[in-house]
Backbone as ProteinMPNN parsed JSONL, in Angstrom:
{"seq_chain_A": "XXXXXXXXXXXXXXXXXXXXXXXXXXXXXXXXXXXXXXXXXXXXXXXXXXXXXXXXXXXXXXXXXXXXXXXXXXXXXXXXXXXXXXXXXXXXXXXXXXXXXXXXXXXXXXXXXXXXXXXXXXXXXXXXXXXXXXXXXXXXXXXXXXXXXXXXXXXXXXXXXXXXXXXXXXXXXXXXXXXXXXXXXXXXXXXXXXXXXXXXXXXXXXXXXXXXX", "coords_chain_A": {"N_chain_A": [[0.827, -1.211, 0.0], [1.859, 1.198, 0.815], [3.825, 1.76, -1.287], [2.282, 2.357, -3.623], [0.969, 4.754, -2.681], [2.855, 6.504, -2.614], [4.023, 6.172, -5.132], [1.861, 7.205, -6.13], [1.599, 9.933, -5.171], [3.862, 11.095, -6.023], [4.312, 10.977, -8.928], [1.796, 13.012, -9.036], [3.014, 14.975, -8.144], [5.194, 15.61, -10.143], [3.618, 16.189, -12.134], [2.62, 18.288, -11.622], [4.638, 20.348, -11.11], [5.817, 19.601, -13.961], [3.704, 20.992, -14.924], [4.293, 24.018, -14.802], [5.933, 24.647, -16.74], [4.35, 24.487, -19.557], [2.493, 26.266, -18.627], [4.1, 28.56, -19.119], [4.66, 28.439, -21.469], [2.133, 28.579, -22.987], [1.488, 31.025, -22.257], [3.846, 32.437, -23.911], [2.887, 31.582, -26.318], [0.519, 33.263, -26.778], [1.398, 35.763, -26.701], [2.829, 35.988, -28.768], [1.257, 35.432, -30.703], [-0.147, 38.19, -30.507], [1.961, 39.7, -30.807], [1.825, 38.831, -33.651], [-0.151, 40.282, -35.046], [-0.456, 43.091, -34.077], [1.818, 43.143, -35.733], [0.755, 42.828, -37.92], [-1.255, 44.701, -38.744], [0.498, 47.453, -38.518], [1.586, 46.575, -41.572], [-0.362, 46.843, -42.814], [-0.722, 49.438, -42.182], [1.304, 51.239, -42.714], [2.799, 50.272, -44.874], [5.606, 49.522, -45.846], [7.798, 48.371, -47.171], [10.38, 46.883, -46.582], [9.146, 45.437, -44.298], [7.373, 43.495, -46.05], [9.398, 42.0, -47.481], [10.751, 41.544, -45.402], [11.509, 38.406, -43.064], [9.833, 38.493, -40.136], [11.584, 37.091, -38.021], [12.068, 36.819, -35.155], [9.472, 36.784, -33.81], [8.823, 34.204, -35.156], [10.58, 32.802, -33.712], [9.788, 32.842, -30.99], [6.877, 32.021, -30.937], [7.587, 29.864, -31.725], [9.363, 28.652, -29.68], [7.193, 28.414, -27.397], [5.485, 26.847, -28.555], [7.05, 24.304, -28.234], [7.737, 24.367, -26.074], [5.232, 23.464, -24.733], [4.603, 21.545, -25.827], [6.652, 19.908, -24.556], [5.54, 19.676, -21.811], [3.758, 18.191, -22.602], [5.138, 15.962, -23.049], [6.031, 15.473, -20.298], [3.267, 14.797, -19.133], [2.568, 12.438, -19.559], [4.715, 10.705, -19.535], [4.581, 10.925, -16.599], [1.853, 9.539, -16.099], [2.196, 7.013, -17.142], [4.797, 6.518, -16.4], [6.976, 4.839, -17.363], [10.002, 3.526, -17.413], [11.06, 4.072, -20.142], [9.967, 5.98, -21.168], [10.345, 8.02, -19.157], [13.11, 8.031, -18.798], [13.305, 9.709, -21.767], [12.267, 11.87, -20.921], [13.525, 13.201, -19.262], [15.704, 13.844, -20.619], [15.133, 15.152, -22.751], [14.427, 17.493, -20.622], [16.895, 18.052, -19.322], [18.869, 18.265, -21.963], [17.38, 20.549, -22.374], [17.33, 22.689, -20.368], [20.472, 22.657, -20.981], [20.523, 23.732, -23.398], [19.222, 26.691, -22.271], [21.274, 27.262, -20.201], [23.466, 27.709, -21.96], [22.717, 30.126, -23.579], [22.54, 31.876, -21.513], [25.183, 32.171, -20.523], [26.142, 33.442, -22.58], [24.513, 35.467, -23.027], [25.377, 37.217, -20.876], [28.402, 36.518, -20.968], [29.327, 37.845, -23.781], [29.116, 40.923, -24.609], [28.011, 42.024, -27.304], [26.465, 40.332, -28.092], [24.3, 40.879, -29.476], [24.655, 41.67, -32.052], [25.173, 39.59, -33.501], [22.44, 38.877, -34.408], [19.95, 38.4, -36.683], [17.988, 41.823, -38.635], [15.529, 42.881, -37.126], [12.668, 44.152, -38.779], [10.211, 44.41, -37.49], [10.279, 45.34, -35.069], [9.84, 44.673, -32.954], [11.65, 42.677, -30.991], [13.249, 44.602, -29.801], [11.207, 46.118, -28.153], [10.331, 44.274, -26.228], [12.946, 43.776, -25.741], [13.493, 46.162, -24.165], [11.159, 45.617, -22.501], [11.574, 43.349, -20.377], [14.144, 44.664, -19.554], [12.7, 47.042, -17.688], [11.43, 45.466, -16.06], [12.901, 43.75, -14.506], [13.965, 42.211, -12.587], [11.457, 40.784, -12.016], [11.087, 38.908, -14.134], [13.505, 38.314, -13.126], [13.168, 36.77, -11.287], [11.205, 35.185, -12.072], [12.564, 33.399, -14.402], [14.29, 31.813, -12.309], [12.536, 30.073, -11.305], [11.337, 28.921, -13.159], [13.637, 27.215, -14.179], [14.467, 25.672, -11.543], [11.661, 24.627, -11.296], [12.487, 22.957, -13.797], [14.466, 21.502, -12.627], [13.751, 20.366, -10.664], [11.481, 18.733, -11.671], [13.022, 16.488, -13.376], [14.199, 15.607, -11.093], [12.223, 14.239, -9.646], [11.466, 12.7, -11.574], [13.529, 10.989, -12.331], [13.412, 9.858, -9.39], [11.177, 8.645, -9.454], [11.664, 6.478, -11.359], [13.361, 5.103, -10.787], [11.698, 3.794, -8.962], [10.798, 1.681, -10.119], [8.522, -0.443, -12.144], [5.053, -0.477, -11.715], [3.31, -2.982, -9.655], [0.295, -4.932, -9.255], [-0.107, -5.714, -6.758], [-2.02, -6.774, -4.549], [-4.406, -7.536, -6.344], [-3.374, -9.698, -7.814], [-2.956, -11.621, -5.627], [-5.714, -12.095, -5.429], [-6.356, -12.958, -7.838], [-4.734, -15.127, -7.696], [-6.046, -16.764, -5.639], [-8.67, -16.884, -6.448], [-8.145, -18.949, -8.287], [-7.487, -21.546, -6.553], [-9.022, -23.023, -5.232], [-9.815, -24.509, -7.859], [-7.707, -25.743, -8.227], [-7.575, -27.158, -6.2], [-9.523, -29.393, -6.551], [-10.018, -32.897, -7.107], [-9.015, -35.001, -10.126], [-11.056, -36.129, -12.202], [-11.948, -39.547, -13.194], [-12.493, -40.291, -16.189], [-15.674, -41.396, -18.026], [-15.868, -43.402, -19.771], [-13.637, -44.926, -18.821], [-14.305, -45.693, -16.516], [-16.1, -47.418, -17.406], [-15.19, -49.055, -18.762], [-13.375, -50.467, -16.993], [-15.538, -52.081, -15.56], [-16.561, -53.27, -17.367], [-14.511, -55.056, -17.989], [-14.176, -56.216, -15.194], [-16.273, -57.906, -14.918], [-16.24, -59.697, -16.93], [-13.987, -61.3, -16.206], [-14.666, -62.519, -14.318], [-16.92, -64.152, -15.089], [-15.884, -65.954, -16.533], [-13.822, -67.366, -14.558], [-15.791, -68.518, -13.149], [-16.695, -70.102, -14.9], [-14.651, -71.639, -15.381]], "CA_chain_A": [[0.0, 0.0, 0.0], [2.878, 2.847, 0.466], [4.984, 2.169, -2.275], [1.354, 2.564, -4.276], [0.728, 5.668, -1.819], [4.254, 7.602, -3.167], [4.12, 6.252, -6.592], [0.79, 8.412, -6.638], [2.212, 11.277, -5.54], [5.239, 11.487, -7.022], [3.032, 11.169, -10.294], [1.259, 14.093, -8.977], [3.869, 16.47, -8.008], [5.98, 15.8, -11.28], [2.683, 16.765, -13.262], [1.995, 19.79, -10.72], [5.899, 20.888, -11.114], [6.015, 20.201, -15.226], [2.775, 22.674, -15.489], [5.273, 25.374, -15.208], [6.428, 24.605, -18.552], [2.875, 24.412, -19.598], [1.69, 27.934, -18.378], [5.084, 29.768, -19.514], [4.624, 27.906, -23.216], [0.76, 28.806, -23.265], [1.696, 32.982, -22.385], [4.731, 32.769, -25.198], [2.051, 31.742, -27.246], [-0.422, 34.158, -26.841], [2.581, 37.146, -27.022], [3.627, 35.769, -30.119], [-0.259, 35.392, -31.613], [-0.558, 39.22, -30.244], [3.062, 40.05, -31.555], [1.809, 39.093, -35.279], [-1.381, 40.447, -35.148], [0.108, 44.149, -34.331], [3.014, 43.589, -37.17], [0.129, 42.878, -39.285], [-1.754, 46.37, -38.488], [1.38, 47.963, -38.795], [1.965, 46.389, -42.361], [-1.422, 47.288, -43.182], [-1.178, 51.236, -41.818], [2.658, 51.931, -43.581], [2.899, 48.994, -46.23], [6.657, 49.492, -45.549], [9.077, 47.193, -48.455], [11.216, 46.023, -45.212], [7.829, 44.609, -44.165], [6.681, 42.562, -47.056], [10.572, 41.478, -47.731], [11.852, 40.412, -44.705], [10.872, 37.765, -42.369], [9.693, 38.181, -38.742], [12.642, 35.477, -37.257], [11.793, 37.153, -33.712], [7.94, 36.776, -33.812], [8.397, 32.934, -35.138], [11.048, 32.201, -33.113], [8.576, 33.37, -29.53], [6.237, 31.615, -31.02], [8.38, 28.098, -31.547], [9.637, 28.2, -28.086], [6.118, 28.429, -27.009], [4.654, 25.329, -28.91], [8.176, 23.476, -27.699], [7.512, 23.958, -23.976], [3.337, 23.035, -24.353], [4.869, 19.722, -26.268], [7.739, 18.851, -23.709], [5.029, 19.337, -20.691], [2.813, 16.664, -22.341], [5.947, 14.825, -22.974], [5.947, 15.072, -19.237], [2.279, 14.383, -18.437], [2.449, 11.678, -20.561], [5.589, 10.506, -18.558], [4.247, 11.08, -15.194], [1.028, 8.737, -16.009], [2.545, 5.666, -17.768], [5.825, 6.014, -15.262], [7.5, 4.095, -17.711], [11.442, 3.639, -17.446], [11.514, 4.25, -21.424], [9.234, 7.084, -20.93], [11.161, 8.624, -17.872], [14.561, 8.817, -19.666], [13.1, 10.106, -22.77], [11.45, 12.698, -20.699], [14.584, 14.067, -18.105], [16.94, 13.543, -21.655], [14.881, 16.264, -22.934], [14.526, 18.239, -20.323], [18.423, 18.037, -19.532], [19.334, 19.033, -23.302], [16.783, 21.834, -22.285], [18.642, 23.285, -19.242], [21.927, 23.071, -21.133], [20.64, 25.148, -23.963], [19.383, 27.609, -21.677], [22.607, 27.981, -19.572], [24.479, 28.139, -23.183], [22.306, 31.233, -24.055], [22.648, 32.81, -20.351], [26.623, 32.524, -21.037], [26.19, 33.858, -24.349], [24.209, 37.204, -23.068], [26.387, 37.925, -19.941], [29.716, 37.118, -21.595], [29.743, 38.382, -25.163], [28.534, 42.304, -24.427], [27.928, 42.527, -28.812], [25.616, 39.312, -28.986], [22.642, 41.376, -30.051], [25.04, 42.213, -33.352], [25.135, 38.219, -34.034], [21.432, 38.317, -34.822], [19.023, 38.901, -37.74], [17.566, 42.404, -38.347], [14.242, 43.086, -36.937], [11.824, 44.911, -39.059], [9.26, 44.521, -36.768], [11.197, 46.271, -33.892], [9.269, 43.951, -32.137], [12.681, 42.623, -30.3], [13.171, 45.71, -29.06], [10.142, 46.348, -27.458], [10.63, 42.72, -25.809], [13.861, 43.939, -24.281], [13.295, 46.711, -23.096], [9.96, 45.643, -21.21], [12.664, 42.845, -19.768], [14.538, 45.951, -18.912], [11.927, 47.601, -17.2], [10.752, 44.758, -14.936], [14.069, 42.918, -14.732], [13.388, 41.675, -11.108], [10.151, 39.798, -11.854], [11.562, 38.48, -14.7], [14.831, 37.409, -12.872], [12.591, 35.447, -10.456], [10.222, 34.088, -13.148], [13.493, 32.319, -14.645], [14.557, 30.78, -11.675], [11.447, 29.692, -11.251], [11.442, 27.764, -14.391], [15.19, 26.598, -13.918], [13.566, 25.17, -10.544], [11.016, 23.537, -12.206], [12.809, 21.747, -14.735], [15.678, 20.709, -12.068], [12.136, 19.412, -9.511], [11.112, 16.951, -12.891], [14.235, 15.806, -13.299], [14.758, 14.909, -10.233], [11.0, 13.703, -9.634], [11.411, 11.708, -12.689], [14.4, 10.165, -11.233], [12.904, 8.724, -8.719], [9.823, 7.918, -9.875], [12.046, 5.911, -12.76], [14.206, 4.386, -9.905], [10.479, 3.045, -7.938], [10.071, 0.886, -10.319], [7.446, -0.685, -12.597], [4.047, -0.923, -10.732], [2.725, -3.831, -10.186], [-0.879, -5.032, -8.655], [-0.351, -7.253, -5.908], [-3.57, -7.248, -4.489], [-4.901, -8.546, -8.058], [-2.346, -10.894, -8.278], [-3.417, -12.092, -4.839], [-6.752, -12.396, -5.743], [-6.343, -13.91, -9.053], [-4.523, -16.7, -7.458], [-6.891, -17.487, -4.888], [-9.803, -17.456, -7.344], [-7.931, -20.077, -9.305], [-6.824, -21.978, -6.085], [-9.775, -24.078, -5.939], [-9.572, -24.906, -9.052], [-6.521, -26.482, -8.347], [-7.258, -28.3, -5.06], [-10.272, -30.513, -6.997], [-9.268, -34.088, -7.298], [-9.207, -35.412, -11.113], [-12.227, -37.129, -12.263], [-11.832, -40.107, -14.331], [-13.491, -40.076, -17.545], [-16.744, -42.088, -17.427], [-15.748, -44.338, -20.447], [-12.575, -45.44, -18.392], [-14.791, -46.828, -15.556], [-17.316, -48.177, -17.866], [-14.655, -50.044, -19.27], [-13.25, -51.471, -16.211], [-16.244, -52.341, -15.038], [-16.731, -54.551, -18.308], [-13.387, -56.421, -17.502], [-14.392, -57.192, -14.341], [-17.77, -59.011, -15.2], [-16.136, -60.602, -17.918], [-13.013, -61.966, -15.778], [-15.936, -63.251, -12.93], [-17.719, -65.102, -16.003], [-14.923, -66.859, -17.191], [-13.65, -68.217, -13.571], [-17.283, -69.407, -12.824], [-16.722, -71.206, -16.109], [-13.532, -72.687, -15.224]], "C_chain_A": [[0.86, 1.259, 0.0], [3.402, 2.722, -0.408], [3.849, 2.902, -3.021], [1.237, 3.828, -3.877], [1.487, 6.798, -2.759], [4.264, 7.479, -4.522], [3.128, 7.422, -7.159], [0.937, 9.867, -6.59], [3.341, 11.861, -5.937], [4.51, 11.652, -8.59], [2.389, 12.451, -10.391], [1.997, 15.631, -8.922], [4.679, 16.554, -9.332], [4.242, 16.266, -12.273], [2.266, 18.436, -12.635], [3.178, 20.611, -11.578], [5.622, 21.078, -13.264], [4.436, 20.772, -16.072], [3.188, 23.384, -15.584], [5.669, 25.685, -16.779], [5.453, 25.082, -19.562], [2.737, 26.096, -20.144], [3.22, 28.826, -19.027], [4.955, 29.778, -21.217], [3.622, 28.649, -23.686], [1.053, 30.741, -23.272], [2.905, 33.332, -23.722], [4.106, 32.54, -26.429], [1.07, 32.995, -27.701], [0.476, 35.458, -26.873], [2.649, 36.974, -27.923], [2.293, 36.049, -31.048], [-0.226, 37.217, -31.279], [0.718, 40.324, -30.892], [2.536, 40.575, -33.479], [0.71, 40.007, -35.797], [-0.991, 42.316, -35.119], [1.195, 44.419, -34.904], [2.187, 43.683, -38.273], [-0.623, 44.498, -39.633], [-0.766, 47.252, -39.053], [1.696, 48.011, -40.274], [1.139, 47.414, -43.083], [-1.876, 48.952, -42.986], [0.016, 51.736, -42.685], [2.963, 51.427, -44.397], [4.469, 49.744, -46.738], [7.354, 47.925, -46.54], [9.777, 46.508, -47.531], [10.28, 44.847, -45.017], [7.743, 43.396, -44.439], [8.229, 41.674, -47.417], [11.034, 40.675, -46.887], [10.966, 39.759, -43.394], [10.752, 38.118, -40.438], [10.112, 37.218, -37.633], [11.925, 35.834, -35.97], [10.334, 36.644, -33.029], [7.633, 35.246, -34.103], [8.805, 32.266, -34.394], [10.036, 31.898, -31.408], [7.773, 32.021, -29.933], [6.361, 29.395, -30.99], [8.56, 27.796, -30.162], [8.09, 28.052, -27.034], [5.523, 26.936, -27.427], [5.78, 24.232, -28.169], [8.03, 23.316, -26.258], [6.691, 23.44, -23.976], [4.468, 21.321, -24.944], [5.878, 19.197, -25.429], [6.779, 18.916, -22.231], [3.873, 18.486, -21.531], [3.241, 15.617, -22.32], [5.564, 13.871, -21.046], [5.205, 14.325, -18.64], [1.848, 12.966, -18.893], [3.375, 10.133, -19.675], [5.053, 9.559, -17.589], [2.993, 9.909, -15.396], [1.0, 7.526, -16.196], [3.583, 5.267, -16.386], [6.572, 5.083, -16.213], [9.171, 4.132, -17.674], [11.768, 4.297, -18.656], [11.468, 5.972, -21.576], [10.098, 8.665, -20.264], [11.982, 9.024, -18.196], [14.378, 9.502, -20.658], [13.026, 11.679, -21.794], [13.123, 13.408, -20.013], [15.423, 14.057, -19.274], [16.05, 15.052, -21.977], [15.169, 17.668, -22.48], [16.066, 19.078, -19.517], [18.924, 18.773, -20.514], [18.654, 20.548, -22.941], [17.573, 22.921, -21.38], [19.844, 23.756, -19.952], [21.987, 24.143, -22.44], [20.211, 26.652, -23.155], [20.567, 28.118, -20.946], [23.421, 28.228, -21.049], [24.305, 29.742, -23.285], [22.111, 32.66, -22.595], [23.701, 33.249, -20.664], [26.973, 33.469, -21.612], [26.083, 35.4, -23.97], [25.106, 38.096, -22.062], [27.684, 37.906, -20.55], [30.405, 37.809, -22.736], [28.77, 39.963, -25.004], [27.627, 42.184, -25.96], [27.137, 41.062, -28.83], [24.419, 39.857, -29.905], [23.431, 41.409, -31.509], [25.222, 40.644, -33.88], [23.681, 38.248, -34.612], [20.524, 39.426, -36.042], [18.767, 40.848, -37.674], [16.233, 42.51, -38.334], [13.056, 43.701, -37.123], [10.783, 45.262, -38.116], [9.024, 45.566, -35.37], [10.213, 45.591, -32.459], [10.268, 43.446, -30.757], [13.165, 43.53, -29.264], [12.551, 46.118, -28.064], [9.977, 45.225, -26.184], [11.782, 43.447, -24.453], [13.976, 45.109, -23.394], [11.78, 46.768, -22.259], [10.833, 44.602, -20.155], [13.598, 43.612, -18.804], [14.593, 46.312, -17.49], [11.386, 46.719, -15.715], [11.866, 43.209, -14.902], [13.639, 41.804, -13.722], [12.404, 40.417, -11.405], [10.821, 38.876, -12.974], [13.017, 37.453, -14.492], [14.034, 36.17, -12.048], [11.735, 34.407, -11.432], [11.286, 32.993, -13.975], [13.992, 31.507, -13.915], [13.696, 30.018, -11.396], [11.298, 28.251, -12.256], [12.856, 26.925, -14.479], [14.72, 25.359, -12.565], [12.61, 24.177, -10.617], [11.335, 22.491, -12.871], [13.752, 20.894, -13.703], [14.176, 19.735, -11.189], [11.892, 18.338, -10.711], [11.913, 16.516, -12.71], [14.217, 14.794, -11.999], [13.277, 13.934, -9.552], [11.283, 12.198, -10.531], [12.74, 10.522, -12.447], [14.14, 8.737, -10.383], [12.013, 8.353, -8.157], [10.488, 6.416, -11.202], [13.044, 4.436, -11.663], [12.826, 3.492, -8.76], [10.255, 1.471, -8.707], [8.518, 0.701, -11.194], [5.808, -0.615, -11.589], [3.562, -2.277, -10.671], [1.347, -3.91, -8.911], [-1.093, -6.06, -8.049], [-1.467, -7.418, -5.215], [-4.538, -7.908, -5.61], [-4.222, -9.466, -8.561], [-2.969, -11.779, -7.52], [-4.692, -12.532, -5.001], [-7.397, -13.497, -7.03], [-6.03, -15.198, -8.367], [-5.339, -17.067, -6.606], [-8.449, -17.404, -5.491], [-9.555, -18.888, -7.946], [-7.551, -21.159, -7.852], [-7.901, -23.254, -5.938], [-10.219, -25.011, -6.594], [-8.575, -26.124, -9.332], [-6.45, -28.04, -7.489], [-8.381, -29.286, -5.538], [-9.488, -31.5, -7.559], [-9.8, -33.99, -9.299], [-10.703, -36.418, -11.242], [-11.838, -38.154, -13.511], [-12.986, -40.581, -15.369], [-14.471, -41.319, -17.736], [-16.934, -43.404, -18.503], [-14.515, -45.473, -19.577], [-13.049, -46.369, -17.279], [-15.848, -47.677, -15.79], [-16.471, -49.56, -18.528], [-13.724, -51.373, -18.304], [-14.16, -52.22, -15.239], [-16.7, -53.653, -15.829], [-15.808, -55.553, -18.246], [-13.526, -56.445, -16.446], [-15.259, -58.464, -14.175], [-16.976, -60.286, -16.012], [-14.557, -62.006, -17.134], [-13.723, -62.858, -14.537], [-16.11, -64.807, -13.841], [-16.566, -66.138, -16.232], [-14.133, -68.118, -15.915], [-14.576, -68.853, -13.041], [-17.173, -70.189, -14.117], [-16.031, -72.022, -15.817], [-14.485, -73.523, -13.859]], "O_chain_A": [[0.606, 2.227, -0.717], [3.765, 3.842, -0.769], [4.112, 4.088, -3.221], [1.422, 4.502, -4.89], [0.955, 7.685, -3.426], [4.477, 8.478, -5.208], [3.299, 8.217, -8.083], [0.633, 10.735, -7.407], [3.595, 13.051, -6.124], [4.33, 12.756, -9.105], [2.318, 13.05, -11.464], [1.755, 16.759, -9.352], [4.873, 17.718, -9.684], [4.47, 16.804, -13.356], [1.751, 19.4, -13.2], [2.887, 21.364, -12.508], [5.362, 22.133, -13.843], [4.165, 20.9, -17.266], [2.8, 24.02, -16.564], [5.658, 26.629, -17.569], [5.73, 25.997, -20.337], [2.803, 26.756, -21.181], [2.973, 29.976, -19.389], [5.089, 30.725, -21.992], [3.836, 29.385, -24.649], [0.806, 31.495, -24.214], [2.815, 34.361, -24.393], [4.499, 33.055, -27.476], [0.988, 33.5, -28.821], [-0.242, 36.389, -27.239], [2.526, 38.049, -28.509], [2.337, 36.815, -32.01], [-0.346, 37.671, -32.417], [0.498, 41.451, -31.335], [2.645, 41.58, -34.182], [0.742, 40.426, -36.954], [-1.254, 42.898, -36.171], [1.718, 45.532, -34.836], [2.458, 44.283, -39.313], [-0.454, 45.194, -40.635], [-1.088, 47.855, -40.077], [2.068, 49.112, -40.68], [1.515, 48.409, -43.703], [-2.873, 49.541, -43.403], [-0.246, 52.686, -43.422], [3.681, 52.148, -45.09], [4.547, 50.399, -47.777], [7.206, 46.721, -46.331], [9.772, 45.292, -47.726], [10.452, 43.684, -45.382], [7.896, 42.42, -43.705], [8.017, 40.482, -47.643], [11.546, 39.572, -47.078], [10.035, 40.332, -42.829], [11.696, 37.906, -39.677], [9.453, 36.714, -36.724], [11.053, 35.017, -35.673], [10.22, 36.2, -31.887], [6.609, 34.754, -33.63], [8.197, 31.263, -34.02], [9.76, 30.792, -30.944], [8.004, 30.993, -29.296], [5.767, 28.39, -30.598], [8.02, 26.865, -29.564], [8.17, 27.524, -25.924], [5.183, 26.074, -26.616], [5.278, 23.309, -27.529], [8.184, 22.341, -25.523], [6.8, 22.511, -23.176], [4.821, 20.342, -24.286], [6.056, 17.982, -25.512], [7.239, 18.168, -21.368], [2.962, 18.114, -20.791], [2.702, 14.572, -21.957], [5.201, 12.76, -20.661], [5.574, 13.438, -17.87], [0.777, 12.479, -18.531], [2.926, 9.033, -19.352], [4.976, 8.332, -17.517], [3.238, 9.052, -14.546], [0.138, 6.8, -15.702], [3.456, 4.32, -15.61], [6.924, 4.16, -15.478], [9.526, 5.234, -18.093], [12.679, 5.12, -18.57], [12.299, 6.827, -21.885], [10.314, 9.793, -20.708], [12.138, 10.244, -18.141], [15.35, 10.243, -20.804], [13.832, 12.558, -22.1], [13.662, 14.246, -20.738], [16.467, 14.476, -18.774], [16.416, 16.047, -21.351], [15.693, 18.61, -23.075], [16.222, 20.271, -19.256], [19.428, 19.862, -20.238], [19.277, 21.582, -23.178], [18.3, 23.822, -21.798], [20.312, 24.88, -19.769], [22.844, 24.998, -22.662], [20.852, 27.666, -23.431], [20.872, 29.307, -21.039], [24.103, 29.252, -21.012], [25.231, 30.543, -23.16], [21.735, 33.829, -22.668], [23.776, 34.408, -21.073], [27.884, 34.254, -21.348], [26.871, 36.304, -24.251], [25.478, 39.255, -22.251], [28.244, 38.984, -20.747], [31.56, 38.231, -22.78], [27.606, 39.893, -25.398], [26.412, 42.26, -25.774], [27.286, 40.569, -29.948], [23.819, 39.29, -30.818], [22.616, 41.085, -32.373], [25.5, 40.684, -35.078], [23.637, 37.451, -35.549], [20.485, 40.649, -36.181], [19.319, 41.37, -36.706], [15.62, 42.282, -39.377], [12.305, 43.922, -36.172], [10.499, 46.451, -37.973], [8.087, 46.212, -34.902], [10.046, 46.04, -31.326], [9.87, 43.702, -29.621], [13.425, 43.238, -28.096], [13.156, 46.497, -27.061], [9.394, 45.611, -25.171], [11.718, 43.604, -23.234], [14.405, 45.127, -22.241], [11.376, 47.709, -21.576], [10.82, 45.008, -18.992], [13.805, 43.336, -17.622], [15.427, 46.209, -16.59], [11.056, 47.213, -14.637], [11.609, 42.041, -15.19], [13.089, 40.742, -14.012], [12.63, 39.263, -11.039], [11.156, 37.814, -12.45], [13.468, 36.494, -15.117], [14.245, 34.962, -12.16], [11.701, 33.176, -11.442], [10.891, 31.845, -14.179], [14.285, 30.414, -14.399], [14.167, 28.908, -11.146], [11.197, 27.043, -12.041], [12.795, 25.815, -15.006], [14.704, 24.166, -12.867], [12.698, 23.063, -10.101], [10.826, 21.374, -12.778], [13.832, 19.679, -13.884], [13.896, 18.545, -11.33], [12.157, 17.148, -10.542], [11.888, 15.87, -11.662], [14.22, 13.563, -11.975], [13.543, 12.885, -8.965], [11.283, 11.024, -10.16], [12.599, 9.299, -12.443], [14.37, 7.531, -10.466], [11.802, 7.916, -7.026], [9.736, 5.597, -11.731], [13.223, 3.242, -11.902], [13.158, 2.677, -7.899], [9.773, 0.456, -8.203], [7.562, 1.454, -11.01], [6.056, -0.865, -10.409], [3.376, -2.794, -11.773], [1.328, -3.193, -7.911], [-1.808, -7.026, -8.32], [-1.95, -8.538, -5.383], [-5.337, -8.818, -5.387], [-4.437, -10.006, -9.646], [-3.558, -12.708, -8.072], [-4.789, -13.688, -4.589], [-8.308, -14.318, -7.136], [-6.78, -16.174, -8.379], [-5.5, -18.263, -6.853], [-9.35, -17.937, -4.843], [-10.404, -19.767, -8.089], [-7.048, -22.091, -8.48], [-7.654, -24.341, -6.462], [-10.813, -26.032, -6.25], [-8.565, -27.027, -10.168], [-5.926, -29.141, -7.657], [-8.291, -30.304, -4.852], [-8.527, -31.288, -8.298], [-10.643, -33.208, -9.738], [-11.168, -37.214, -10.426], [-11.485, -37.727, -14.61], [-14.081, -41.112, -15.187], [-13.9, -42.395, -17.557], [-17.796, -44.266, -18.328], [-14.573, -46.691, -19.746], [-12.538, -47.459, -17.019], [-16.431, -48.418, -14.998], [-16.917, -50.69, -18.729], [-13.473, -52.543, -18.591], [-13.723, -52.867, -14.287], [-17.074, -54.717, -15.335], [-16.095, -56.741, -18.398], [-12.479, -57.024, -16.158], [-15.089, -59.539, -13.599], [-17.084, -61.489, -15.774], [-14.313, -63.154, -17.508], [-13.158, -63.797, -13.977], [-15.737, -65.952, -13.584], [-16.791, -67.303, -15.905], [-13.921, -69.307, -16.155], [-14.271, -69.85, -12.387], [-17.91, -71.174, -14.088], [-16.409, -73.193, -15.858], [-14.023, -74.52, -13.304]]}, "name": "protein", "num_of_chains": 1, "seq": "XXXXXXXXXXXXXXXXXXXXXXXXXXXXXXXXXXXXXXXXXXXXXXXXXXXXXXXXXXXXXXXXXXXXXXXXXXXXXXXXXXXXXXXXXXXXXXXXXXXXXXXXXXXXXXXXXXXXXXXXXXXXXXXXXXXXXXXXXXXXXXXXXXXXXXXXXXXXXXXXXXXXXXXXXXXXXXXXXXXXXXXXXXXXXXXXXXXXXXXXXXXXXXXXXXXXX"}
């Protein structure tokens, strides 16, 4: 009954924990849908040649990292419900590779001052607007990343050892099964009703024959 007990909530808290992913994916969505929607206005008020020429990398990229988190927290929930060993590693392999591109791209912005001059240009000036609201509300933003750093390290380590519990199995239904069948088992053999019809005919017939003699 406890291992069953913990398996359940370990199940529960790794699906609680990779909602984070979830809800941060689901708001990078809806920025990004609200992103295109005022580049399109924009196109549509200055019908600007930049515009119509060059692509919105910034606005698809938002929008990728958004569908990528919603699909690695169903990886999770997906995970978390089967519990499967296969499952489990698939799932912390992910979210591992995930971690290590984020610390790459922390690296990247604190140690190279000139990264912004590595990337595309941004007709949209959408980017812009991005970093400096980042800026502006650095703070909330610094906590909302650890937050999610936090998160992914809690799966991980959830997934761990939920992956290290073990398969489940249903020993009370095991138990039960076998003592349904046990019954079954302890009935004597019956012998088949030709087998005693037939030694019943060689006895008569071995009687007859010594009353003959």
């Amino acid at each position: 009954m406890a291992p069953k007990l913990a398996r359940t909530c370990l199940q529960s808290f790794l699906k609680l924990v990779n909602s984070t992913l979830g809800i941060v994916g689901i708001a990078m969505i809806l920025y990004g849908l609200w992103m295109i929607r005022a580049w399109q206005r924009e196109m549509e008020e200055f019908s600007f040649d930049d515009f119509k020429t060059t692509t919105p990398w910034f606005i698809y990229t938002f929008l990728a990292a958004g569908v990528t988190l919603c699909a690695i927290t169903c990886v999770g929930h997906l995970a978390a419900s089967v519990a499967n060993s296969c499952c489990l590693s698939c799932y912390m392999t992910i979210i591992f590779s995930l971690l290590l591109l984020e610390t790459a791209i922390g690296a990247e912005i604190l140690l190279n001052s000139d990264w912004e001059k590595d990337l595309p240009n941004d007709p949209t000036g959408r980017f812009k607007d991005f970093k400096d609201f980042v800026k502006s509300n650095f703070e909330t933003f610094k906590w909302i990343g650890l937050l999610i750093v936090l998160a992914q390290g809690l799966s991980i380590l959830m997934a761990m050892v939920l992956r290290s519990i073990g398969p489940n199995k249903d020993d009370d239904s095991d138990d039960e099964y076998a003592q349904a069948r046990l019954p079954l088992v302890k009935h004597g053999v019956q012998p088949a009703p030709y087998v005693g019809a037939e030694q019943g005919l060689a006895s008569k017939t071995t009687n007859a024959w010594k009353t003959n003699k």
